[in-house]
Structures are given as C-alpha cells and as structure tokens.
One Martini backbone bead per residue (centre of mass of N, CA, C, O) as a GRO file, in nm:
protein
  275
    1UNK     BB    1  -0.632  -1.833  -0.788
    2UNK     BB    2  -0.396  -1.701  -1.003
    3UNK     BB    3  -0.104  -1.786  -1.084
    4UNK     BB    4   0.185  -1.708  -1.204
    5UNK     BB    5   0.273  -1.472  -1.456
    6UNK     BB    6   0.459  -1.418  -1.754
    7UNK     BB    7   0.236  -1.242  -1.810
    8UNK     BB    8   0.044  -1.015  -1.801
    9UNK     BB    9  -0.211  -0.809  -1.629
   10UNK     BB   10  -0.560  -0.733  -1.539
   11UNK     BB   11  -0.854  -0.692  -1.549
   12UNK     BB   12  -1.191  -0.857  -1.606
   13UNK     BB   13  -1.321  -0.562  -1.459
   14UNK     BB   14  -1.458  -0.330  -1.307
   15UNK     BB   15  -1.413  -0.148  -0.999
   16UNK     BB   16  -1.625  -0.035  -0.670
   17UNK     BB   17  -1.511   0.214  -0.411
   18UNK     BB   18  -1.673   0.341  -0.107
   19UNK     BB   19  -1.548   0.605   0.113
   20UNK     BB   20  -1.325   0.699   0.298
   21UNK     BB   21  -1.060   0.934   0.454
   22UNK     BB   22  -0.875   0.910   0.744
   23UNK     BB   23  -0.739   1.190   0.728
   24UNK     BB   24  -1.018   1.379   0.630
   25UNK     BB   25  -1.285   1.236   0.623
   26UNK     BB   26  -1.372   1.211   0.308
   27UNK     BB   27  -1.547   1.159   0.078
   28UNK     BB   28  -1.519   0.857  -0.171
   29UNK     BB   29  -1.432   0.735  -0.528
   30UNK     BB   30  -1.302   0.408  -0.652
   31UNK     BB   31  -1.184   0.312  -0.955
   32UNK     BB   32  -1.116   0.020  -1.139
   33UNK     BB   33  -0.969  -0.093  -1.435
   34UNK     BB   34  -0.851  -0.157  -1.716
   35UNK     BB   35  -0.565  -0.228  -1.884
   36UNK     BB   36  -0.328  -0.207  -2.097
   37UNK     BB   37  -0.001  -0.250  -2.179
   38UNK     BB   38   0.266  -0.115  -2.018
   39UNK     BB   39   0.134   0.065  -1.832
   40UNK     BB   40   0.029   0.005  -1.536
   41UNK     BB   41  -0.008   0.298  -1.297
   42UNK     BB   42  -0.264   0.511  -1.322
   43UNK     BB   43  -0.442   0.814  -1.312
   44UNK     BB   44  -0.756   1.003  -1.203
   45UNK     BB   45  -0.879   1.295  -1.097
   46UNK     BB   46  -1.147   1.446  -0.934
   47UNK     BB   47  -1.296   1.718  -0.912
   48UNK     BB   48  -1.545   1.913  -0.775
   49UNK     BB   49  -1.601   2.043  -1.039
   50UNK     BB   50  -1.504   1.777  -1.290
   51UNK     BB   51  -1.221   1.797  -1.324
   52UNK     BB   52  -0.943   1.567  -1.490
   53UNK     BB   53  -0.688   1.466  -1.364
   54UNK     BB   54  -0.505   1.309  -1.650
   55UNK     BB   55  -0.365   1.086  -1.682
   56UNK     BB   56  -0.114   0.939  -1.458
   57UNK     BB   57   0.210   0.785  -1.342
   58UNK     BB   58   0.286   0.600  -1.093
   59UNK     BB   59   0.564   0.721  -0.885
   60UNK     BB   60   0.817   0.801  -0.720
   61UNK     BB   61   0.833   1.104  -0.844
   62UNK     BB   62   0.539   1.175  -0.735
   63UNK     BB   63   0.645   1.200  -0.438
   64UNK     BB   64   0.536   1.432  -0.165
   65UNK     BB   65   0.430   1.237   0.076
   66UNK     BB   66   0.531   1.057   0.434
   67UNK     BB   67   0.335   1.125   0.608
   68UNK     BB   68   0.124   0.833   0.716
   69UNK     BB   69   0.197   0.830   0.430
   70UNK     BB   70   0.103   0.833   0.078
   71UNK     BB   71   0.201   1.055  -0.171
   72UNK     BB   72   0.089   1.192  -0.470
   73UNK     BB   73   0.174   1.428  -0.742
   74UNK     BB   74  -0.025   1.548  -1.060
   75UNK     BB   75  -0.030   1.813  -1.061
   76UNK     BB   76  -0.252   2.123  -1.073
   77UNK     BB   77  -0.239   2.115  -0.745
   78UNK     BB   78  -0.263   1.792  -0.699
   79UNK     BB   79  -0.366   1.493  -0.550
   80UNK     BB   80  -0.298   1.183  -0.345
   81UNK     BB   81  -0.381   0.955  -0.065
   82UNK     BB   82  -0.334   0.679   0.055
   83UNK     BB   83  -0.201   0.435  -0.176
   84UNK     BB   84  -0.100   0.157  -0.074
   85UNK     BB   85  -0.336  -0.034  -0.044
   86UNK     BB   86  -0.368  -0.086  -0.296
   87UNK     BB   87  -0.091  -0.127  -0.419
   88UNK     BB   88  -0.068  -0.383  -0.265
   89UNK     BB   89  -0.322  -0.550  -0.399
   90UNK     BB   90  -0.181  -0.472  -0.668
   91UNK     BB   91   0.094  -0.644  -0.663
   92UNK     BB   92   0.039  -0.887  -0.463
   93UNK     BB   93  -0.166  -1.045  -0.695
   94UNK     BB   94  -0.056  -0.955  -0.999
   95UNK     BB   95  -0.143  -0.661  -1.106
   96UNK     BB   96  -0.004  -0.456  -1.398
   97UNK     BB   97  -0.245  -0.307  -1.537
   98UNK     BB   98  -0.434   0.026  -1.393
   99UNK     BB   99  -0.689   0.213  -1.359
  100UNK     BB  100  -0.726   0.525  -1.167
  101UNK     BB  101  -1.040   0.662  -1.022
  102UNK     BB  102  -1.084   0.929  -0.826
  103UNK     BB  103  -1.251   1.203  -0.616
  104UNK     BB  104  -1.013   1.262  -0.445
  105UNK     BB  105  -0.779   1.300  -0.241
  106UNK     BB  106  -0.833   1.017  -0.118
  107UNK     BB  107  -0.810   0.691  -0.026
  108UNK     BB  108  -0.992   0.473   0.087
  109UNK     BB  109  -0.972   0.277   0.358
  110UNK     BB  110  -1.196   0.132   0.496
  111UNK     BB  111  -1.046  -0.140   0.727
  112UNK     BB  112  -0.694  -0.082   0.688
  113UNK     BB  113  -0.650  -0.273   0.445
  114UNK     BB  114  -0.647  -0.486   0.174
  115UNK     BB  115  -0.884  -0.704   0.157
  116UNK     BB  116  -1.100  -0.557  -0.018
  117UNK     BB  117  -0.926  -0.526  -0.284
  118UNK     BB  118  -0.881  -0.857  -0.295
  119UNK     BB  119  -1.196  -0.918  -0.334
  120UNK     BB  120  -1.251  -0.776  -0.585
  121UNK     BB  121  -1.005  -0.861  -0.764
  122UNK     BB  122  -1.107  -1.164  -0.737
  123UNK     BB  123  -1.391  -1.163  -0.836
  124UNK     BB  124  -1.328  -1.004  -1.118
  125UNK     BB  125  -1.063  -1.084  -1.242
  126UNK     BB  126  -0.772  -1.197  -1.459
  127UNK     BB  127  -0.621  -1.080  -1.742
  128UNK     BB  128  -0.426  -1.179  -2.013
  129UNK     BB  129  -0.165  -1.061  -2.156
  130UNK     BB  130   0.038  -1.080  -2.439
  131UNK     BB  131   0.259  -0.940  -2.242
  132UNK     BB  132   0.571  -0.943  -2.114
  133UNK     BB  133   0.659  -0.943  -1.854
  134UNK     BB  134   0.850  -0.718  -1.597
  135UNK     BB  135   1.131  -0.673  -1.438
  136UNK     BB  136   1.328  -0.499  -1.165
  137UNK     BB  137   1.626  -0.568  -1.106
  138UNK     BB  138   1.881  -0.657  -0.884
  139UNK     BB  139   2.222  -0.628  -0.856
  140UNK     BB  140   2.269  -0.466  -0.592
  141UNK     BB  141   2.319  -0.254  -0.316
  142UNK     BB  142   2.120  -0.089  -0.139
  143UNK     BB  143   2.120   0.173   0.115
  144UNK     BB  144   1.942   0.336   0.394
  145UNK     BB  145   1.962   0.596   0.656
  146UNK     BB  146   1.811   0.701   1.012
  147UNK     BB  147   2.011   0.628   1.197
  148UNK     BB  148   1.869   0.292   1.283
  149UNK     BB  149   1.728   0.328   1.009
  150UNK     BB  150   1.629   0.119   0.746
  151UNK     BB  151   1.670   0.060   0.364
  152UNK     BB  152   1.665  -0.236   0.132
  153UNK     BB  153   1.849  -0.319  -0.192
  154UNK     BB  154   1.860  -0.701  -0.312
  155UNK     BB  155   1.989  -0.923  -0.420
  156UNK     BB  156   1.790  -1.188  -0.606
  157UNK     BB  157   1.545  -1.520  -0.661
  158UNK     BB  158   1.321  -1.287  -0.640
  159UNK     BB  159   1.033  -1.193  -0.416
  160UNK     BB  160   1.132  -1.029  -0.120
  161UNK     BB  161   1.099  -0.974   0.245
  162UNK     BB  162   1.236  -0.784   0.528
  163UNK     BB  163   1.110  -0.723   0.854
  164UNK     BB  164   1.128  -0.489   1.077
  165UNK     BB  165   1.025  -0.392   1.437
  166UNK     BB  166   1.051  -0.112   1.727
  167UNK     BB  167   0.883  -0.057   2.010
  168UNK     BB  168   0.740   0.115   2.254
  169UNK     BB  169   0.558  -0.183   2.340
  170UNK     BB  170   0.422  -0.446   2.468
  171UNK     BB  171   0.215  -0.509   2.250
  172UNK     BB  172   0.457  -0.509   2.013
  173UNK     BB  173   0.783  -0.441   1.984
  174UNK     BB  174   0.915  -0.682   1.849
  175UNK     BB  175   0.941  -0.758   1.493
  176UNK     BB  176   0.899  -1.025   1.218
  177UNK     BB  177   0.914  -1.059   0.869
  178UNK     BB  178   0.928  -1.308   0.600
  179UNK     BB  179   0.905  -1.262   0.250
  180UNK     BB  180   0.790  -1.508  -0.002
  181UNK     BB  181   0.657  -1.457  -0.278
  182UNK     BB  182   0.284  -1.492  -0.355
  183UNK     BB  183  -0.031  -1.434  -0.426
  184UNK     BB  184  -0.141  -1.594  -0.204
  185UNK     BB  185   0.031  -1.531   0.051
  186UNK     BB  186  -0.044  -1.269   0.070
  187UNK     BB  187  -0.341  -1.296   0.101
  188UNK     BB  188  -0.326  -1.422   0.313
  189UNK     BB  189  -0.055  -1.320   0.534
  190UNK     BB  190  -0.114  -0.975   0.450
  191UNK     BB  191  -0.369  -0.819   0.383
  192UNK     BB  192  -0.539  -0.822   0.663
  193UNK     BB  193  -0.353  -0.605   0.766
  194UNK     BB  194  -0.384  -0.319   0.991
  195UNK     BB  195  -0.341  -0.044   1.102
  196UNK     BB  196  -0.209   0.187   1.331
  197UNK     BB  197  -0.230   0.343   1.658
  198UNK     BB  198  -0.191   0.592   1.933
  199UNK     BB  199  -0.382   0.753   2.148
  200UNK     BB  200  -0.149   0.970   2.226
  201UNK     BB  201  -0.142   1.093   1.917
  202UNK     BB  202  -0.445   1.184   1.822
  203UNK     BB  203  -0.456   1.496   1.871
  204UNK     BB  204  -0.197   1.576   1.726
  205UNK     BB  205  -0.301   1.459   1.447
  206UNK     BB  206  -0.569   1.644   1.445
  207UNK     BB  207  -0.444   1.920   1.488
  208UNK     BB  208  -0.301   1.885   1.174
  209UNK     BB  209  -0.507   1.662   1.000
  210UNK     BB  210  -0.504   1.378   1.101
  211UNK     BB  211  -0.715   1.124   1.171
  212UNK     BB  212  -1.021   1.192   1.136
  213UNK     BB  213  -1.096   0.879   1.032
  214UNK     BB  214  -1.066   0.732   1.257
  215UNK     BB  215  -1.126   0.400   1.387
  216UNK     BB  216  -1.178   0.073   1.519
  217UNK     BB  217  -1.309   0.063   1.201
  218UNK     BB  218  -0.957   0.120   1.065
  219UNK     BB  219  -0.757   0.107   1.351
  220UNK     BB  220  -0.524  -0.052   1.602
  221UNK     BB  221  -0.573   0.063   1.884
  222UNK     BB  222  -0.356   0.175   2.139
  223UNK     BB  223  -0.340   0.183   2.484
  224UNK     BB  224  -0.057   0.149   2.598
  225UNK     BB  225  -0.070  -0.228   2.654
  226UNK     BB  226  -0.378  -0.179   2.493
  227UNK     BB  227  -0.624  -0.331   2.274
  228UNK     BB  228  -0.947  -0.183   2.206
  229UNK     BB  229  -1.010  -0.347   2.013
  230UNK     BB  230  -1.264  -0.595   2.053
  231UNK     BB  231  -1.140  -0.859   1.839
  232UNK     BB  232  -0.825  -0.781   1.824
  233UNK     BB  233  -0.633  -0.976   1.621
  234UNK     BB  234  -0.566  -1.113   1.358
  235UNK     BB  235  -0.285  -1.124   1.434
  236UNK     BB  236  -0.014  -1.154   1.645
  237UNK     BB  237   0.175  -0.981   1.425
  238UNK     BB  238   0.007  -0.727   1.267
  239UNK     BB  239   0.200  -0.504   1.241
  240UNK     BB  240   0.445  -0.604   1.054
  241UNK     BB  241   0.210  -0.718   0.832
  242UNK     BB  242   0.142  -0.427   0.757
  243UNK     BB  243   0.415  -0.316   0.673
  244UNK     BB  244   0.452  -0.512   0.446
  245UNK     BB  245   0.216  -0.391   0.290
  246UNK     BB  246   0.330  -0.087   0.299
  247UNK     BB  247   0.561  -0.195   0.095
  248UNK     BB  248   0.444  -0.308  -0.146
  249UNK     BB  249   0.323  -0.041  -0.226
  250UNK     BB  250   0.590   0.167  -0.219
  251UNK     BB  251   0.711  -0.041  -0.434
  252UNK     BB  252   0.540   0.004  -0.694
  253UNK     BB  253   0.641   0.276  -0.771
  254UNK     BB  254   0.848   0.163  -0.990
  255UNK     BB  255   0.641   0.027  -1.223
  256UNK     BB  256   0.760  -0.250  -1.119
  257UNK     BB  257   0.857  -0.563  -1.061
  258UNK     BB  258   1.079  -0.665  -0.785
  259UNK     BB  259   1.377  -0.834  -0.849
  260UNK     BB  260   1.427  -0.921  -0.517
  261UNK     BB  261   1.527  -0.770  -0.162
  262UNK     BB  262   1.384  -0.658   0.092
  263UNK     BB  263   1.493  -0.435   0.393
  264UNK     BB  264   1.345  -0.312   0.700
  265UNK     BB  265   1.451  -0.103   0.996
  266UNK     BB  266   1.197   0.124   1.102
  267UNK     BB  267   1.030   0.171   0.892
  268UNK     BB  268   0.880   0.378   0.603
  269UNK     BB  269   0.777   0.564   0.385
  270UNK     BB  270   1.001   0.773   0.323
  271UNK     BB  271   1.248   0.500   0.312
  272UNK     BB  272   1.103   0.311   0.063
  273UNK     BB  273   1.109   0.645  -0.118
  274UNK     BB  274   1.432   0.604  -0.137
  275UNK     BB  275   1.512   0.280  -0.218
   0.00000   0.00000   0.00000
C-alpha cells in the first residue's frame, strides 16, 4: 500500500464491480476509472435507455437525500443512491481524482462494508499525478445539531474523526471510535466494518421501499439483544467503526480531503451533509 502522497493520485487501471443495491435490490454495474488532476470525484448514470446522465462532480450540494444512505442528485430527474461506501474506499486510501459509471439508481452494496472496493483499488494500484494535493483547511469550529445529536468539524493539525454512538441496544450500547488518518489505519482498521439494521424495522423499511436487497450476506442484523448473522462481528465494536466509515465518504462530499477533525454523535448521513 502506498503511503500518503503530497501529490495528487488517480487509479492505474479501470476497476469493475457487479452486484445489486441494498435498498432497491436492482442489479447494477460500477466502473471506476483513471481521472485526470483537479478533477475529483465524477459520475455518470447509465439510465435503461442507455441516455447517459453526467459526467458531473460528486459534491456535498448534490445531496438530494440521507434517509438510510446518501442520495446525491444528477438533474434531468436521475439521481444514484448509497454512495458513501465507495467514497470512503476511495477517500479512505487516498484516492483524489475517479470516473465513476454506474449503470442503475444506487451503488452496488457487496458485503455491505468498503472492504471488496479497497481490494481492487489496491489490486489495480495508484498513479501519482504531477498536481499538488490541495486540502481544506478547518479554521474554525462549525458545529450542527439536532436534538442531543451533533457534527462538528474542528480545526486540527491532521486528518481526525471522533465517533461517538449511542443505541438502545445491549448489542450495541455507546460505543466510541478516535481515528488518526492514513491509508494502511483505514483499511486494516476501518474499511472491513459493514452496515447494520434492526429486525424489528425490516417490514416497514420495506414497506416504504427501503432494505429490500439487505440480507445476513451484506448486512449485520441485531434481532433484540442478538446478532444473527453466523459468523458474529468482525470488530468487538463493528457498529461505530461501520458509522466512521460512513462518515469518510460522507465528508468525501467536501470535494477535497477536510484537513481538520471531525466528531459526532448520534450522527449519520443527514448531519454529515449539514456540517
């Protein structure tokens, strides 16, 4: 793995993945591919016609909806769904500019972690590019707020999260994660940890159109005080370190990596994309 580049980086091959979405459970085609510098992180839908929506730059202004994921808008009424998994493999290793073609309404899910997107971005390897990375910079402390739930981003001399979560659940309970930026800590400590949902909400997530492709293979299902999937977590603490991957990709969004910390708690997608 490659360390922390002060110039920018792109891939140094196309990557395909095939899989379905979570919540639509409509199969689908992801490409990533090379991008030039300056550029960021692109898209472009493939609608069924084969009209194709885009490129367009991937951008916290784009965020059409975070019920459940990350929703982000294209115009000409197309959108793409559960993006943040990619975007946190790709932000996560220190990826800076990426083509992305998806071929339906959401991103394919996997396993439900960043895991299978950070193994074939290290597989296909980073070209380093003649531009100078650009960060921004936190200067002050912005902080939002709902209820007892907040996201802050705070100035720092570095890349930092600060999670903090808090269910009702002896499961999960509060659970805490700090974490000092860099691609190896991502990916050893962080990418492998996947999404997670409550049995007793599965009917009316789906009555409402939602989780229809979830399943024990892409999802750690809590069911009371008890975890279903078979071979158990992955992490003692999977719970919180799932939410600070979802927060890598959310701040993705930024357009460029936040130099700064972020901390939030009882956070999630919504709260994210307001800070």
């Amino acid at each position: 793995m490659q360390k922390i580049s002060a110039r920018q980086t792109t891939l140094a091959a196309p990557i395909e993945f095939g899989g379905f979405g979570v919540h639509g459970a409509q199969p689908v085609t992801l490409t990533l591919e090379p991008a030039a510098p300056d550029t960021g992180y692109r898209i472009v839908r493939v609608l069924d016609d084969g009209q194709r929506i885009g490129p367009v730059d991937i951008h916290f202004s784009r965020v059409a909806r975070t019920t459940l994921c990350t929703t982000i808008d294209l115009g000409e009424s197309a959108s793409v769904a559960t993006i943040e998994h990619v975007l946190s493999a790709l932000s996560g290793l220190g990826v800076d500019n990426v083509l992305m073609t998806v071929s339906g309404a959401e991103f394919p899910i996997l396993d439900g972690s960043a895991q299978p997107f950070c193994e074939a971005i290290i597989s296909a390897g980073l070209r380093v590019l003649p531009s100078m990375r650009q960060f921004i910079k936190v200067k002050r402390a912005v902080t939002v707020r709902n209820n007892d739930a907040f996201a802050a981003l705070e100035p720092y001399n570095g890349r930092a999260l600060d999670i903090e979560i808090d269910f009702d659940s002896q499961v999960i309970g509060r659970e805490r994660m700090i974490f000092d930026w860099t691609p190896r800590r991502y990916y050893e400590d962080v990418a492998s940890a996947r999404t997670f949902g409550f049995v007793r909400d599965a009917k009316i997530l789906r009555q409402a159109g939602f989780a229809l492709g979830s399943s024990l293979e892409n999802s750690i299902a809590v069911d009371n005080d008890e975890i279903l999937n078979p071979g158990g977590l992955r992490y003692e603490d999977e719970f919180v370190r799932h939410k600070l991957l979802d927060a890598v990709g959310d701040l993705a969004l930024a357009g460029k990596p936040i130099y700064g910390r972020f901390r939030s708690y009882k956070g999630g997608h919504g709260l994210n994309a307001l800070v």
